[in-house]
N, CA and C atoms as a LAMMPS dump frame, in Angstrom:
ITEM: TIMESTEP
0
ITEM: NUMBER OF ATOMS
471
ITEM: BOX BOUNDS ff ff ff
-5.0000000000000000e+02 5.0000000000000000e+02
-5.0000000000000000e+02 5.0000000000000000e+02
-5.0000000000000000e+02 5.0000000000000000e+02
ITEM: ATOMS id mol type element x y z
1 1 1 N 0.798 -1.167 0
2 1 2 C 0 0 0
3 1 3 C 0.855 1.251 0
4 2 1 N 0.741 1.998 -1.01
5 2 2 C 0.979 3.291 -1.142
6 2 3 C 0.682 4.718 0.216
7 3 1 N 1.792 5.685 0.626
8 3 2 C 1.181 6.554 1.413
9 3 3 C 0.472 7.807 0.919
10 4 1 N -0.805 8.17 0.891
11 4 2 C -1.799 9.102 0.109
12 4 3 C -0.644 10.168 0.865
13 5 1 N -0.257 10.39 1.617
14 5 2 C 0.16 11.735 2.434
15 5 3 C 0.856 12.906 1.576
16 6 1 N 0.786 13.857 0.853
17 6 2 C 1.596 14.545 0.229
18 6 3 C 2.101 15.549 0.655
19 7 1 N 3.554 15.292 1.133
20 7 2 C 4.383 15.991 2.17
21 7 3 C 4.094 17.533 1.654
22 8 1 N 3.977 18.12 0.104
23 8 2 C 3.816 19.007 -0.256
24 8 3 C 2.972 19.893 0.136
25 9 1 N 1.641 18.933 -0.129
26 9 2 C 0.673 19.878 0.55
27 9 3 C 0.23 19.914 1.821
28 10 1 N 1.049 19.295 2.319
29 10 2 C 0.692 19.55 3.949
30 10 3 C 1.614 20.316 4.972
31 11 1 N 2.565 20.943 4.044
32 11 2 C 3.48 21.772 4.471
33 11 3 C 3.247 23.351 4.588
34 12 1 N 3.373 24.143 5.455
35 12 2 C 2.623 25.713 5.483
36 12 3 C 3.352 26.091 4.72
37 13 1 N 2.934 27.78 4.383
38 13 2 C 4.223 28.671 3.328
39 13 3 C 5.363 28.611 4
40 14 1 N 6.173 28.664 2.947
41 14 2 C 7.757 28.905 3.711
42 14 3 C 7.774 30.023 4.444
43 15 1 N 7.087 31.345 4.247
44 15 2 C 7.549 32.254 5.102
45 15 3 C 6.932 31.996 6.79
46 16 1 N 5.947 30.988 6.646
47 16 2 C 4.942 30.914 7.744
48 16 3 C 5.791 29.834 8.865
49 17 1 N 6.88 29.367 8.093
50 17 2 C 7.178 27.941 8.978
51 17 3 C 8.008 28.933 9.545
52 18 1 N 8.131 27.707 10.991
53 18 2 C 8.841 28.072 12.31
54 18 3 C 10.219 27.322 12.206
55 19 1 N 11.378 28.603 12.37
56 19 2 C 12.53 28.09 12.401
57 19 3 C 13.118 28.363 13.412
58 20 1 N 14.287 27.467 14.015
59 20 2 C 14.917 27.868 15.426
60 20 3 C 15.633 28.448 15.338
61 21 1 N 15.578 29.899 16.215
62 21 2 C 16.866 30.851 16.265
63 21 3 C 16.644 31.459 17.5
64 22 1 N 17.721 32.271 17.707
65 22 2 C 18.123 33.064 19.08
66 22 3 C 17.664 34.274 19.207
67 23 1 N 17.133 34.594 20.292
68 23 2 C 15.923 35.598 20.814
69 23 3 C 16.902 36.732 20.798
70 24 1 N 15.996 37.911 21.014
71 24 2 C 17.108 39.482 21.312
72 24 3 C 17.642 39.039 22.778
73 25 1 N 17.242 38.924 23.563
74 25 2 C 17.535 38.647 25.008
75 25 3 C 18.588 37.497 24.879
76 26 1 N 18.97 36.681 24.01
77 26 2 C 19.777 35.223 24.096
78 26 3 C 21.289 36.336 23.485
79 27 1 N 20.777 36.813 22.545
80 27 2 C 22.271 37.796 21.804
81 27 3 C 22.698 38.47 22.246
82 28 1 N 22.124 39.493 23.274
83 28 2 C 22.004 40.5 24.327
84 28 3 C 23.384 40.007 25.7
85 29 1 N 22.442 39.101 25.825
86 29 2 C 23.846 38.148 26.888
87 29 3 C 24.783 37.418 26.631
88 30 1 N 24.891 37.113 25.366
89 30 2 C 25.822 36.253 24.617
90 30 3 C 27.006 37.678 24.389
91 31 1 N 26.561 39.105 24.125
92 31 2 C 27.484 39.772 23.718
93 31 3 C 27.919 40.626 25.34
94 32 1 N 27.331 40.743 26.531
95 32 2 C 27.831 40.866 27.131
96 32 3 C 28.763 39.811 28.263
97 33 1 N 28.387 38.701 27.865
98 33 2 C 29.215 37.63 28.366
99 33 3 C 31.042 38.214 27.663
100 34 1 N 30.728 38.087 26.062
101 34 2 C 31.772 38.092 25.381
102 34 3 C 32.554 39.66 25.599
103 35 1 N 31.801 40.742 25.995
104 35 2 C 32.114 42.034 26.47
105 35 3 C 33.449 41.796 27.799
106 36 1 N 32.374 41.116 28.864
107 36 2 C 33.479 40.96 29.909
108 36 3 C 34.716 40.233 29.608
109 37 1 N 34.818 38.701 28.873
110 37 2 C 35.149 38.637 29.178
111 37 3 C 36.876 39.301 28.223
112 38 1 N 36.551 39.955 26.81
113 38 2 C 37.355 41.097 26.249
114 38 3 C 38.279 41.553 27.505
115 39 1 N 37.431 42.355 28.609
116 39 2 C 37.915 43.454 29.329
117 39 3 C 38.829 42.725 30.322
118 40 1 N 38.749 41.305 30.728
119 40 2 C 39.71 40.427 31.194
120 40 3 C 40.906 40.224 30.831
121 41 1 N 40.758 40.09 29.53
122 41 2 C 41.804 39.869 28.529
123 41 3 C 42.472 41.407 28.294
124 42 1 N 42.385 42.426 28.1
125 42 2 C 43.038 43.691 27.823
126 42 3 C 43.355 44.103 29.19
127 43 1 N 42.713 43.814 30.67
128 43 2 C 43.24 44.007 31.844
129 43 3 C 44.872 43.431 32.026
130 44 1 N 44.504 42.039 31.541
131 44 2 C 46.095 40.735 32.104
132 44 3 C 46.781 41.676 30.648
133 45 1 N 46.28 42.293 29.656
134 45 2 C 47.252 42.575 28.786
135 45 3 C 47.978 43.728 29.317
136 46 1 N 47.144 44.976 29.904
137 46 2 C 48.109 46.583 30.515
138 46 3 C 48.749 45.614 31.706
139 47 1 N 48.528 45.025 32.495
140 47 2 C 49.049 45.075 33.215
141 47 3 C 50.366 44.204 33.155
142 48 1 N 50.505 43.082 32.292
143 48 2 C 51.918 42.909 31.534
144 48 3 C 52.589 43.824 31.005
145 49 1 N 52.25 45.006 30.647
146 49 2 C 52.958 45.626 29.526
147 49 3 C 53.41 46.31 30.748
148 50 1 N 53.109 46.588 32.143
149 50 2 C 53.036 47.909 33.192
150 50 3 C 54.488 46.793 34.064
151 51 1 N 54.582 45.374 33.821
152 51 2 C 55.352 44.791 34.559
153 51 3 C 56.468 44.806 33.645
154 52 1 N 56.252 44.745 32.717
155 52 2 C 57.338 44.788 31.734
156 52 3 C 58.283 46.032 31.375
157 53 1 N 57.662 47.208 31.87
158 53 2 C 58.207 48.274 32.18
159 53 3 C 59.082 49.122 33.52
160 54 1 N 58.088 47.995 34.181
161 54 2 C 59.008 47.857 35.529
162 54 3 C 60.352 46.756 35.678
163 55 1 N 60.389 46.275 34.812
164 55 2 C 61.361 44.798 35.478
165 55 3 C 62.279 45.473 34.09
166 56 1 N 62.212 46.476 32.948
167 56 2 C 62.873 46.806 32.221
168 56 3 C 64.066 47.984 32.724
169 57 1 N 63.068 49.114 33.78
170 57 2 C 63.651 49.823 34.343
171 57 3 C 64.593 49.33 35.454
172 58 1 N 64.205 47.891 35.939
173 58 2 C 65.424 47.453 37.548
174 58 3 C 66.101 47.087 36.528
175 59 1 N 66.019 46.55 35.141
176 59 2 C 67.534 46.106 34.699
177 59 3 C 68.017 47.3 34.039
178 60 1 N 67.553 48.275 33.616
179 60 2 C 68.745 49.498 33.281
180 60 3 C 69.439 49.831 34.404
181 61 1 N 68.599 50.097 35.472
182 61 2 C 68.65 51.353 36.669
183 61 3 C 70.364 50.15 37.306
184 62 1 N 70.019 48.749 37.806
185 62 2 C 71.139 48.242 37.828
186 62 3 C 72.168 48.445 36.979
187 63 1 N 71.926 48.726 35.711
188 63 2 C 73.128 48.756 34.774
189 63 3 C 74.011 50.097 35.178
190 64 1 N 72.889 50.563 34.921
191 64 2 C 74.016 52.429 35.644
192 64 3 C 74.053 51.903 36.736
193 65 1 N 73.951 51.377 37.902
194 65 2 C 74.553 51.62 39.466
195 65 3 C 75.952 50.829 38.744
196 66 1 N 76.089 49.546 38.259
197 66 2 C 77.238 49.062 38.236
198 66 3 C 78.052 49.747 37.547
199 67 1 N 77.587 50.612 36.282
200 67 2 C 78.404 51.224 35.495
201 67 3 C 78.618 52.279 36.631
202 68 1 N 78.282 52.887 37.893
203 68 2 C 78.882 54.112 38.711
204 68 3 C 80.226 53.184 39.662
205 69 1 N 79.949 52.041 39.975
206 69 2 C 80.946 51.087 40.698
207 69 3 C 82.42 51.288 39.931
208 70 1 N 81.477 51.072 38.762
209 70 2 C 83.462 50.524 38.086
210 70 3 C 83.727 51.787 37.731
211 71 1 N 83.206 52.954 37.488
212 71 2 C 83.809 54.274 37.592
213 71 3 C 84.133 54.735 38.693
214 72 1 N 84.128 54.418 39.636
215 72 2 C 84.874 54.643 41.23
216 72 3 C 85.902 53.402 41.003
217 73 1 N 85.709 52.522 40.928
218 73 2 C 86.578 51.547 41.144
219 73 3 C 87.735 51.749 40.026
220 74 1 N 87.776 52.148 38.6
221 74 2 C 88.221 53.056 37.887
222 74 3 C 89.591 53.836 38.167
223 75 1 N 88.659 54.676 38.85
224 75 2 C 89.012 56.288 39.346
225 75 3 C 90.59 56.447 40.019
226 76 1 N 91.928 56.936 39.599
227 76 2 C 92.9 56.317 39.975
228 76 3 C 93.112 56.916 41.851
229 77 1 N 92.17 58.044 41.93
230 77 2 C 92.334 58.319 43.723
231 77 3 C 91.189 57.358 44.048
232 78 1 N 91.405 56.676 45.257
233 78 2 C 90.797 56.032 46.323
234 78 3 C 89.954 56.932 46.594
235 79 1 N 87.905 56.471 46.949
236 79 2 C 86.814 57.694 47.093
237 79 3 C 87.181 57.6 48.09
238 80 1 N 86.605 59.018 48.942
239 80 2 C 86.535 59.427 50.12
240 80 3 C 85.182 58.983 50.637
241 81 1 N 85.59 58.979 51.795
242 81 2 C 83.895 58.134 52.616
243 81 3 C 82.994 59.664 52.664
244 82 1 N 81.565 59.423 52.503
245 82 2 C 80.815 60.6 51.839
246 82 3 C 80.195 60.21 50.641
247 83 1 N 79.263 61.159 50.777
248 83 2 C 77.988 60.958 49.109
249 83 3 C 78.379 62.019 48.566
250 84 1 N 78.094 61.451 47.366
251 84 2 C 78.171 62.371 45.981
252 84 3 C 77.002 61.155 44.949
253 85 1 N 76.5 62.583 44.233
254 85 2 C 75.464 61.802 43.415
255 85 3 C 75.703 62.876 41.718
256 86 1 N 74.785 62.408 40.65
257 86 2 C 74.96 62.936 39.344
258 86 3 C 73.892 62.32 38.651
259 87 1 N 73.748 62.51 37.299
260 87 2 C 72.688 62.341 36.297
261 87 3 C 73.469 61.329 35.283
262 88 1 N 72.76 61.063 34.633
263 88 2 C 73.357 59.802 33.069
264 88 3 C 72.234 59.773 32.081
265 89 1 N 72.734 60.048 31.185
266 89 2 C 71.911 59.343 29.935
267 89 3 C 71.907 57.828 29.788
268 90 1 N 70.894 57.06 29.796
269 90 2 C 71.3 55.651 29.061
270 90 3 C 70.1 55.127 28.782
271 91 1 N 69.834 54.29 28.053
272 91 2 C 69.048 53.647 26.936
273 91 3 C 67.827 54.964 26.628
274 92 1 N 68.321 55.899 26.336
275 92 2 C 67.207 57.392 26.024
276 92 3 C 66.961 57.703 26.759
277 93 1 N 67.181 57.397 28.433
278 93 2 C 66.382 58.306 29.439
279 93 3 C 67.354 58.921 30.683
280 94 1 N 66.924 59.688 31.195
281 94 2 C 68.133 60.048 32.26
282 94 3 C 68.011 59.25 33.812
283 95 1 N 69.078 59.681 34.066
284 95 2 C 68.793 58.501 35.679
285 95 3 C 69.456 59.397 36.335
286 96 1 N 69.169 59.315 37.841
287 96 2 C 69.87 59.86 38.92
288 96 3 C 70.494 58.789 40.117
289 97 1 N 71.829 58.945 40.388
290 97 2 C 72.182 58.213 40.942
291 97 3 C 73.039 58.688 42.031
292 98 1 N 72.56 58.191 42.856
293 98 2 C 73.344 58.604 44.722
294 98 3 C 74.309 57.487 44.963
295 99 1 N 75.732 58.202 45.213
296 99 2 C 76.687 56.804 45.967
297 99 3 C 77.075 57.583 47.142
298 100 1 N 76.497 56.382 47.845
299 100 2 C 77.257 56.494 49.883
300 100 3 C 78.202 55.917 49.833
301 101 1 N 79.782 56.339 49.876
302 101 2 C 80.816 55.484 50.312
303 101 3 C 81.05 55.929 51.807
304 102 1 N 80.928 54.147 52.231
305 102 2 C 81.47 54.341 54.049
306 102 3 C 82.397 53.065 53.88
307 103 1 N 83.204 53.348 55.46
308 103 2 C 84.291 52.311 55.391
309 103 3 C 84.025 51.359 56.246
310 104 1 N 84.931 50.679 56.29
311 104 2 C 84.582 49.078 56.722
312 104 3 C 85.781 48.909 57.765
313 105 1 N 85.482 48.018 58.276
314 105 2 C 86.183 47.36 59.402
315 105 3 C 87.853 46.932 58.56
316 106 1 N 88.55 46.841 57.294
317 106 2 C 88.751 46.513 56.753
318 106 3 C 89.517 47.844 55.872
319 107 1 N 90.745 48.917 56.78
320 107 2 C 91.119 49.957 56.295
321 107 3 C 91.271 50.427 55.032
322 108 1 N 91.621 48.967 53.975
323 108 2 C 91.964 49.03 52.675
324 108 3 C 90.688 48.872 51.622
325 109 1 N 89.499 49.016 52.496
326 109 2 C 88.434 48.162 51.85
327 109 3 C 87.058 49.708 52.122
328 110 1 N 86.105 49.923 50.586
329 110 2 C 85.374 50.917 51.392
330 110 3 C 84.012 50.138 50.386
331 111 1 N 83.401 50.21 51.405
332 111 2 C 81.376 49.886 50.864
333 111 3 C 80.85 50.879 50.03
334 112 1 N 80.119 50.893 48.974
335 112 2 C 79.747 51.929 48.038
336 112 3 C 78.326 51.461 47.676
337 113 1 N 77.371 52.174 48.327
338 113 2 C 75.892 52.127 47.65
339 113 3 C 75.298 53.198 46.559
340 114 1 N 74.952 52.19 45.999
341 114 2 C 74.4 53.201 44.487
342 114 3 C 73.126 52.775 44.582
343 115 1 N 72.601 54.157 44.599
344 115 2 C 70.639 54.17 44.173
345 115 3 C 70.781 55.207 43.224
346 116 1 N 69.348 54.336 42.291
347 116 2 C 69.283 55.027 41.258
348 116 3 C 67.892 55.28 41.235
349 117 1 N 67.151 56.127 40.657
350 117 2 C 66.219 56.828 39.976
351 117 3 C 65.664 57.134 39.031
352 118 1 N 64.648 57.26 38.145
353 118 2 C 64.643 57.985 36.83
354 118 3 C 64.658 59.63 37.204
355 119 1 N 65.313 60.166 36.494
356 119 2 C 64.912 61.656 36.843
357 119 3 C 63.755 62.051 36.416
358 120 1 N 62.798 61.551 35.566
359 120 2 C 61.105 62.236 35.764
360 120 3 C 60.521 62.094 37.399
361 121 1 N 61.572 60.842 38.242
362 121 2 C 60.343 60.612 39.301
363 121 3 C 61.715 60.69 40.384
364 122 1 N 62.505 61.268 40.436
365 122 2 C 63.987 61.111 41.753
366 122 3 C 63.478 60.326 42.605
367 123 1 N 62.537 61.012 43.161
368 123 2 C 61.565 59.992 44.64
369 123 3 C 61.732 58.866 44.713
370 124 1 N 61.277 58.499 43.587
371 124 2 C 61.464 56.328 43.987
372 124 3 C 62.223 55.874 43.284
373 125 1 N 63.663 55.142 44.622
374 125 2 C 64.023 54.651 43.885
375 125 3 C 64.042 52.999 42.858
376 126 1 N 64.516 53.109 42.072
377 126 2 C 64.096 52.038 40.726
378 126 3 C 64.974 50.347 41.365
379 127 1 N 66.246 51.001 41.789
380 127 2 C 67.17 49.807 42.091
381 127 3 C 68.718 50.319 43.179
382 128 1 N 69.178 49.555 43.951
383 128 2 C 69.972 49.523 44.593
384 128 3 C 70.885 48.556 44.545
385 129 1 N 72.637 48.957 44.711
386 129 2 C 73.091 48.278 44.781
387 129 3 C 74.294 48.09 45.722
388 130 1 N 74.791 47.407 46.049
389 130 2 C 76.157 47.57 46.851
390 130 3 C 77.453 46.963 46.243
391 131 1 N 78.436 47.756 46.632
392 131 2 C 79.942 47.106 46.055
393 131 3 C 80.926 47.65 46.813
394 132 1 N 82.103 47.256 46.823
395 132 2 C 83.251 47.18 47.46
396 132 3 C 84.349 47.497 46.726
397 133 1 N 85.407 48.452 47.192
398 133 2 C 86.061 49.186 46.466
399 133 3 C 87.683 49.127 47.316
400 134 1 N 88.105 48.001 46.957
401 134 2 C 89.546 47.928 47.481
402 134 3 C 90.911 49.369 47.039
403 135 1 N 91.787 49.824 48.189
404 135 2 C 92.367 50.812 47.499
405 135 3 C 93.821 50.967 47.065
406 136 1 N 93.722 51.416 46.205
407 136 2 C 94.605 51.569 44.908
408 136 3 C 96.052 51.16 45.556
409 137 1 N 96.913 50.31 44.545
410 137 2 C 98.304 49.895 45.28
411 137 3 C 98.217 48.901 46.411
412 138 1 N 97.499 48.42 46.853
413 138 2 C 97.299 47.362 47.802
414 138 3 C 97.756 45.67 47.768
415 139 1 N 98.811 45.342 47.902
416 139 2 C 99.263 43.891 47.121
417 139 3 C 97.997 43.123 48.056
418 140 1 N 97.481 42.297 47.001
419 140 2 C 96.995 40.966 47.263
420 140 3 C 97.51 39.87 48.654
421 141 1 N 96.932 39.25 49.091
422 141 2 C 97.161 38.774 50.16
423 141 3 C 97.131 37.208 49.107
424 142 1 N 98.362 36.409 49.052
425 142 2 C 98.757 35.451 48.544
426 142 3 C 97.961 34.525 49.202
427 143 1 N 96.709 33.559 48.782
428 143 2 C 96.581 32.411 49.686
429 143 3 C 97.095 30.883 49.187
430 144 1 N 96.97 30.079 50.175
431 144 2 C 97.209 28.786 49.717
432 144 3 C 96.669 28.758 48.521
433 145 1 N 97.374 27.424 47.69
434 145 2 C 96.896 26.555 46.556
435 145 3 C 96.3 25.632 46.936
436 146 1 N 95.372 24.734 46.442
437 146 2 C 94.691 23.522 47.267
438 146 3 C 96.369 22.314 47.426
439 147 1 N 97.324 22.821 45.946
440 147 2 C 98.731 21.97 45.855
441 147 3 C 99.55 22.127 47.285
442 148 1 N 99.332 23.088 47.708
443 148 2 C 100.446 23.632 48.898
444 148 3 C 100.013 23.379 50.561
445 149 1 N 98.503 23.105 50.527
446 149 2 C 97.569 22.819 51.667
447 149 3 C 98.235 21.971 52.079
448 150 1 N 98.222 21.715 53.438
449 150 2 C 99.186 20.824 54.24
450 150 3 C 100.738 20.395 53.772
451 151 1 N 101.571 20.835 53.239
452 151 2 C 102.924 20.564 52.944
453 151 3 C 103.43 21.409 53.421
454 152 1 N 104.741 21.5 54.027
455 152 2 C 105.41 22.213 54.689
456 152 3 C 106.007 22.909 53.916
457 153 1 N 106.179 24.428 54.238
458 153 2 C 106.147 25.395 53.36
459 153 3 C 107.796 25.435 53.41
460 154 1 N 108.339 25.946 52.514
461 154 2 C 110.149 25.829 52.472
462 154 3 C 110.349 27.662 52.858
463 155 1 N 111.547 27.338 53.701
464 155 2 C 111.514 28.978 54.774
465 155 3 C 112.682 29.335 54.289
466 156 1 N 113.654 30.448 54.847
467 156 2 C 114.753 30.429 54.704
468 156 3 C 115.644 30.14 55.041
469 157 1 N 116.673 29.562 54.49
470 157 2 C 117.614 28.257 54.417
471 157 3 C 118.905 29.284 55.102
């Protein structure tokens, strides 16, 4: 047996049939879902770019303190204990940098702290460092070899 049913005509107008789609209210929240979570994403983005500017500046700001070390250490007079500070150009921007030299338990030996700054902001400083500044003409203090450790040392004969 044949089915009389003729899918044709028992079908409404096309414009009349019901098709499934998404309400104003379903798109509405679908685009503020996707709104937030944008503003998540461009938050973790400034605030990388804000760390990346910071961890760029402790490695210059270190670079000038060490570059002020080895210009004291340099320097053919031995510093005097006392601050003295100055300005620098380096990687395009200026820096300010303070050195405290004080002395040490250790007559031949003087401590040297360098802080640095950007000069748009002096106030805070960026990085600190410390170094040691042995003085000029000072012979070395010869130590053992691990070869010479326990062998009896030859004196004068």
């Amino acid at each position: 047996m044949r089915s009389t049913y003729n899918l044709r005509e028992n079908m409404p107008h096309p414009l009349l049939r019901v098709k499934p789609a998404f309400t104003l209210i379903e798109v509405l929240v679908a685009l503020v879902v996707i709104a937030i979570g944008l503003l998540a994403v461009l938050s973790v983005a400034a605030r990388s770019v804000r760390v990346g500017e910071y961890l760029q500046d402790r490695v210059f700001g270190s670079w000038v303190a060490q570059n002020e070390i080895t210009r004291l250490r340099l320097t053919p007079k031995w510093p005097a204990v006392g601050e003295s500070n100055g300005e620098v150009l380096f990687a395009s921007r200026k820096w300010n940098w303070q050195a405290k030299i004080e002395g040490t338990p250790d007559p031949d030996l003087r401590r040297v702290t360098v802080s640095i700054a950007l000069a748009a902001n002096p106030k805070q400083t960026v990085t600190r460092l410390i170094g040691f500044i042995a003085r000029p003409n000072v012979q070395p203090v010869k130590l053992p070899t691990p070869a010479t450790v326990g062998r009896p040392q030859p004196g004068p004969s």
